[in-house]
C-alpha positions in Angstrom: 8.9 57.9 -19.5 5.3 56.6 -19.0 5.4 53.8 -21.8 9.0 52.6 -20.8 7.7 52.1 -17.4 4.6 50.4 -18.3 6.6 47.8 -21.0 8.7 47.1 -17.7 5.5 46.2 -16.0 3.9 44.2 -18.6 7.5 42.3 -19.1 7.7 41.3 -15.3 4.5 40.5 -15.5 4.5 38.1 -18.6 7.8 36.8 -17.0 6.3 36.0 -13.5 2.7 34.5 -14.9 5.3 32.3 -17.2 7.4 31.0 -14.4 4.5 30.5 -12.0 2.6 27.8 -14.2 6.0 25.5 -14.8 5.2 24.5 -11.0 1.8 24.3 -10.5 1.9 22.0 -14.2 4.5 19.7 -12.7 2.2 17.3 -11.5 2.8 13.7 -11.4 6.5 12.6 -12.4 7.0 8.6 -13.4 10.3 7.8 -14.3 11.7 4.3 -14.8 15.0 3.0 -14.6 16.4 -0.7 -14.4 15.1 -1.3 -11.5 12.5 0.7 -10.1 9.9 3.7 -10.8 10.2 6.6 -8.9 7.4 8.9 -8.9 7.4 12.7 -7.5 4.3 15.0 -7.2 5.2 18.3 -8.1 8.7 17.9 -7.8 8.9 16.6 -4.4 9.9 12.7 -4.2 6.8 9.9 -3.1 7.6 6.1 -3.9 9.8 3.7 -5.8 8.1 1.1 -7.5 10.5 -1.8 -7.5 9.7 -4.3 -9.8 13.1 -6.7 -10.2 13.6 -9.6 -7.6 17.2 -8.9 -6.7 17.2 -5.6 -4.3 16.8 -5.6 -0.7 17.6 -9.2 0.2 16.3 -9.4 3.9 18.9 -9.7 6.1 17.8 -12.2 9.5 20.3 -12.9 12.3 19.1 -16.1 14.5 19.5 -15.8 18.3 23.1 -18.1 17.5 24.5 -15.4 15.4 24.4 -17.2 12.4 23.0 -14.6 9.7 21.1 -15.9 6.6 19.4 -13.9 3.2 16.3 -13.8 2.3 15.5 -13.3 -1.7 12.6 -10.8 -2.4 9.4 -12.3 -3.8 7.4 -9.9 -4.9 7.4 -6.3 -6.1 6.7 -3.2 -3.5 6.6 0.1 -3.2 9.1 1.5 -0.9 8.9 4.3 1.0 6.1 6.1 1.2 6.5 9.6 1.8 3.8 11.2 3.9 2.8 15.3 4.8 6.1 17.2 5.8 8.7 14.3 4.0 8.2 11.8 6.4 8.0 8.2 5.8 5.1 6.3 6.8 6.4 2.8 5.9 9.2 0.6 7.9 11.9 1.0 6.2 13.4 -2.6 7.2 14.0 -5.1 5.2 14.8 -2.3 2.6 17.5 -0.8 5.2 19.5 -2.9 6.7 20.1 -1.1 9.4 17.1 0.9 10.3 17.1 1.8 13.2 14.4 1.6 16.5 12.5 -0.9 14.1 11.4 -4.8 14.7 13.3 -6.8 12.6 10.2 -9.5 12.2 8.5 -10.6 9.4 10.7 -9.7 6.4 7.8 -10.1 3.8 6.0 -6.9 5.0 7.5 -4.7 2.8 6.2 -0.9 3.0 3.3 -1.3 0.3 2.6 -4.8 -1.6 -0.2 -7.1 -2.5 0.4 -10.8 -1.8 -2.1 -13.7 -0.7 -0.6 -16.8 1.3 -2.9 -19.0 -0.2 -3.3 -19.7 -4.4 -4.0 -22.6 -6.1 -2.2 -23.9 -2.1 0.6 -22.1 -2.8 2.1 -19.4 -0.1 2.9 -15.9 -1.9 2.9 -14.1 1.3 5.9 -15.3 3.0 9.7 -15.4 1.8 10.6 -18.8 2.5 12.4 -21.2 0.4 8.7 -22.7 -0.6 6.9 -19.7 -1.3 5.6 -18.6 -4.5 7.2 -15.8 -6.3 4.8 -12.6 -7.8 7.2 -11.8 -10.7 7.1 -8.4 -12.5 6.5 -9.3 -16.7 6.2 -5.8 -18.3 4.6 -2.4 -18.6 1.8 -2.0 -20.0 1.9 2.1 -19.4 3.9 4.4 -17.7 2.5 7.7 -17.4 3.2 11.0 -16.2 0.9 13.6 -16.2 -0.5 17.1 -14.3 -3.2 15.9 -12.9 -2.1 12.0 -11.7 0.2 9.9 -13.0 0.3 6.1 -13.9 2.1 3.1 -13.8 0.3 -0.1 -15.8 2.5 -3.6 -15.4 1.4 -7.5 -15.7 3.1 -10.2 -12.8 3.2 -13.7 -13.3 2.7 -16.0 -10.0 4.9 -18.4 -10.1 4.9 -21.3 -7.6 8.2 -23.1 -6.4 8.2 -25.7 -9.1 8.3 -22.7 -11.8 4.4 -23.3 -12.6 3.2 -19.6 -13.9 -0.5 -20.1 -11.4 -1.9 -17.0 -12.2 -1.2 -13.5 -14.0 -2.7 -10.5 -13.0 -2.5 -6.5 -14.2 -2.5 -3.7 -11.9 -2.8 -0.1 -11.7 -1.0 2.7 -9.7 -2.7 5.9 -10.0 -1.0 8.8 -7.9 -3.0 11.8 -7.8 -1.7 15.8 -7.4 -2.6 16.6 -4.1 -1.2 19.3 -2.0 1.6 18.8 0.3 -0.6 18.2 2.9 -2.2 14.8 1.9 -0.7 12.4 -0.6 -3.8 10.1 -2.7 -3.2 7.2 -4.7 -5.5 4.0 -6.1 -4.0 0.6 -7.0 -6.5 -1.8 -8.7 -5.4 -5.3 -9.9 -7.4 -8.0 -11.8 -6.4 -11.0 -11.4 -6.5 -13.7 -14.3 -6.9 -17.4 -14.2 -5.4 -19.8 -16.9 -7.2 -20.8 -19.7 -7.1 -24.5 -18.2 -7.6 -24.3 -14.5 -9.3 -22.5 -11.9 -7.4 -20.5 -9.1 -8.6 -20.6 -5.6 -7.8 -17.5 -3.4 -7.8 -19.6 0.3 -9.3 -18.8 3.5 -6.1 -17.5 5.4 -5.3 -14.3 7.3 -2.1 -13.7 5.5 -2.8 -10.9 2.6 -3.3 -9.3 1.2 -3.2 -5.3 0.0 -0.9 -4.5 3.0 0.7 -1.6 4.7 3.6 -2.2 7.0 3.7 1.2 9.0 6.1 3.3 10.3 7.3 1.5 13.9 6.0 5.6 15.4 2.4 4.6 14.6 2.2 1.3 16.3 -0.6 1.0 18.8 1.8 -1.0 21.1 5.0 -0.7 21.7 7.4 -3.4 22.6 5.7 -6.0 25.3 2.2 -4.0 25.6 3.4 -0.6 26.3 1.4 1.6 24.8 2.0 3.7 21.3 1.2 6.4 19.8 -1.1 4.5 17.0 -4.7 4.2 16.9 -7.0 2.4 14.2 -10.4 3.7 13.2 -12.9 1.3 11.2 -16.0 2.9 9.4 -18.5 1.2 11.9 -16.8 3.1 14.8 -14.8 0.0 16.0 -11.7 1.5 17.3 -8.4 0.4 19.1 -6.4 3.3 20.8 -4.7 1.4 23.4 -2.5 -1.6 23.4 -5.3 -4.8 24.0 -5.2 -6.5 27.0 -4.4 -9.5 25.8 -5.4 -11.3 22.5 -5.2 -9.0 19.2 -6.8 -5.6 18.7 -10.9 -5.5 18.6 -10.5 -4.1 15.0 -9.0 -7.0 13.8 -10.5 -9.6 11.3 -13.7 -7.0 11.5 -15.5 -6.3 8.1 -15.7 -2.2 7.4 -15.8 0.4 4.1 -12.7 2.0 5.3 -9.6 1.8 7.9 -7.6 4.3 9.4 -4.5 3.8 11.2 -3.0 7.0 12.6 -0.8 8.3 15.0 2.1 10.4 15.8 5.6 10.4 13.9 8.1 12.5 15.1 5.6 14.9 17.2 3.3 15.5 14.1 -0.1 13.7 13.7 -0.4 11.6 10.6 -2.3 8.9 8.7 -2.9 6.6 6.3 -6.5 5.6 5.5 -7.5 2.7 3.1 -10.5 3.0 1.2 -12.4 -0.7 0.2 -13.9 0.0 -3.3 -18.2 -0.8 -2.9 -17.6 -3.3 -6.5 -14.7 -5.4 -4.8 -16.0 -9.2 -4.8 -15.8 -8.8 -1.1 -17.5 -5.9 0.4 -17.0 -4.6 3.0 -13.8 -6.4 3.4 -12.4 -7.5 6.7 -9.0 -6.3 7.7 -6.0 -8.2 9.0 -4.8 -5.0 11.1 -2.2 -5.6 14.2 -1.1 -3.3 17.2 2.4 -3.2 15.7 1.9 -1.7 12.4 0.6 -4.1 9.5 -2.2 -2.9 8.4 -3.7 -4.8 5.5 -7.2 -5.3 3.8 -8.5 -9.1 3.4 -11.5 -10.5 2.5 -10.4 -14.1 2.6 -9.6 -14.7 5.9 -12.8 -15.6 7.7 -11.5 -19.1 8.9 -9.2 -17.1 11.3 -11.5 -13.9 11.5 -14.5 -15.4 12.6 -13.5 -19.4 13.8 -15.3 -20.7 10.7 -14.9 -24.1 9.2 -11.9 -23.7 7.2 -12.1 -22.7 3.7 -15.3 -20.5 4.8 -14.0 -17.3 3.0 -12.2 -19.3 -0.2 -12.6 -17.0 -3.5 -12.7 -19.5 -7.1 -11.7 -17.8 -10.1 -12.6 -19.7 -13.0 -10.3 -20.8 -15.5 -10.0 -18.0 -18.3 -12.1 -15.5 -16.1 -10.5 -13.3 -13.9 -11.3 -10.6 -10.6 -10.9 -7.2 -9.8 -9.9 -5.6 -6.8 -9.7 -1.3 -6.3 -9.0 0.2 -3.5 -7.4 4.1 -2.9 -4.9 5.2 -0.2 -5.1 8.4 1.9 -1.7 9.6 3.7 -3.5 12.5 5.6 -2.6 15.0 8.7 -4.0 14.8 11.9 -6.8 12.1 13.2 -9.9 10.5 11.6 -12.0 13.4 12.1 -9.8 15.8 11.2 -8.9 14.1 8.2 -12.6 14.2 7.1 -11.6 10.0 6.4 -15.4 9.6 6.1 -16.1 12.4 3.6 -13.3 11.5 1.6 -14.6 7.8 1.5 -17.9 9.0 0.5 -16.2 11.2 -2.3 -14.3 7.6 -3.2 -17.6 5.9 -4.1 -19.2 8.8 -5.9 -16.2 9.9 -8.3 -16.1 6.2 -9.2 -19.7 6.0 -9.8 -19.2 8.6 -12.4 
């Protein structure tokens, strides 16, 4: 019968346009445990946010055999899951036994912010007299269809349990196709009522990448990779350097993109300097083998100027901000349209 038919229609029809929307609203997914944050876009896994101090240790065998731990000091963000499910982070000190990866500097930990110089204290390394950068709470967790949120406060504690600094950040992952992954962190950093807190002129910080060991630009003792990093001025490195560090390094740009080839397919990771940063452009601390890290402090190193050249004084009871946003693309630079999307970066926060 004609009306039987068309109710059958009209049924599969209400029944597919009412299971189509439940995955194109599944958005951005934040859900904490003890432990961590783990965030999905649209079902598929991205990042843990791990915010206590006692996973991971980093385990580091000396040339005698004699094996030692080394306590995490500050929270990260581990992996990071790029275009197709790979990771574009090292996975070492996280995994233990990673394999095909350096087992050097166990402080570059996928995704973190750090600075080796506060107030004089070291809260870039992992050493017995570093500082620590100490989760303290949420502020918001979010999840959303659009992006998703997670809002915390750290303390910065030095070695002698002095709190130097606080500071509250922001992780905003966006719902991006498969084919990209787009995220912002922004942190403000607050002095204490009583004191000032100097950020000092060193190259170690400070919003860092530690890449996945397929996208270094050198491999091993010079021979070449598959990596290549891309500054917004055009200064480039695509080749393992000569001798001495990569040309990009310690230069000042809007943008840096460090791309390469993982497992045959082309991928990326572009990060964007926001134009209101108190630095800008910033300079980037950016290596052949994979850490990949914007700082606007270092100019002592950067530049041979007199030390203490690119010092940053917060004053006591003010406080700074930093923003910057994260691109995990396909393909290179140009493909990637890095420079459009950084131009898209300024004007959506304009707004």
């Amino acid at each position: 019968m004609p009306n039987s038919s068309l109710l059958c229609t009209l049924v599969l029809c209400i029944a597919v346009i009412g299971i189509l929307p439940l995955h194109a609203a599944e958005g951005v997914t934040m859900t904490q445990s003890n432990d961590r944050v783990r965030v999905e876009v649209n079902g598929e896994f991205f990042t843990d946010y791990w915010f206590r101090m006692k996973q991971h240790p980093a385990l580091m065998t000396s040339k005698s055999g004699v094996t030692e731990t080394n306590p995490t000091k500050h929270t990260y963000f581990y992996p990071l899951i790029g275009p197709g499910g790979v990771n574009m982070t090292r996975s070492w000190p996280m995994k233990p036994d990673a394999e095909g990866e350096e087992k050097d500097h166990p402080h570059h930990r996928s995704l973190w912010f750090a600075h080796g110089a506060v107030n004089g204290v070291d809260f870039w390394a992992e050493t017995p007299k570093a500082g620590k950068i100490q989760h303290d709470q949420f502020v918001e967790v979010k999840s959303g269809t659009d992006s998703g949120l997670i809002k915390s406060t750290c303390k910065w504690v030095a070695p002698d349990g002095k709190v130097v600094c606080t500071d509250e950040r922001t992780f905003r992952v966006y719902n991006r196709p498969g084919n990209e992954r787009l995220f912002d962190f922004e942190i403000t950093i607050k002095a204490p009522a009583d004191r000032d807190v100097l950020f000092g002129d060193t190259k170690e910080g400070t919003m860092a990448v530690r890449l996945n060991e397929q996208l270094r630009v050198t491999r091993g003792k010079k021979e070449p990779g598959t990596g290549h990093i891309v500054l917004s001025s055009g200064v480039r490195d695509d080749a393992p350097p000569a001798r001495g560090d990569t040309v990009t390094w310690g230069k000042p740009a809007a943008w840096c993109d460090y791309w390469g080839k993982v497992d045959g397919k082309t991928l990326g990771l572009a990060i964007f300097d926001h134009p209101s940063n108190p630095v800008h452009p910033t300079t980037w601390h950016v290596r052949d083998y994979g850490l990949f890290a914007a700082n606007p402090f270092g100019i002592h190193d950067f530049e041979r100027k007199p030390p203490g050249t690119g010092n940053l004084n917060v004053p006591a009871g003010k406080s700074i901000t930093f923003k910057y946003r994260f691109y995990i693309h396909e393909g290179d630079e140009k493909q990637a349209k890095v420079a459009e999307r950084y131009k898209e970066y300024v004007s959506s926060a304009a707004k």
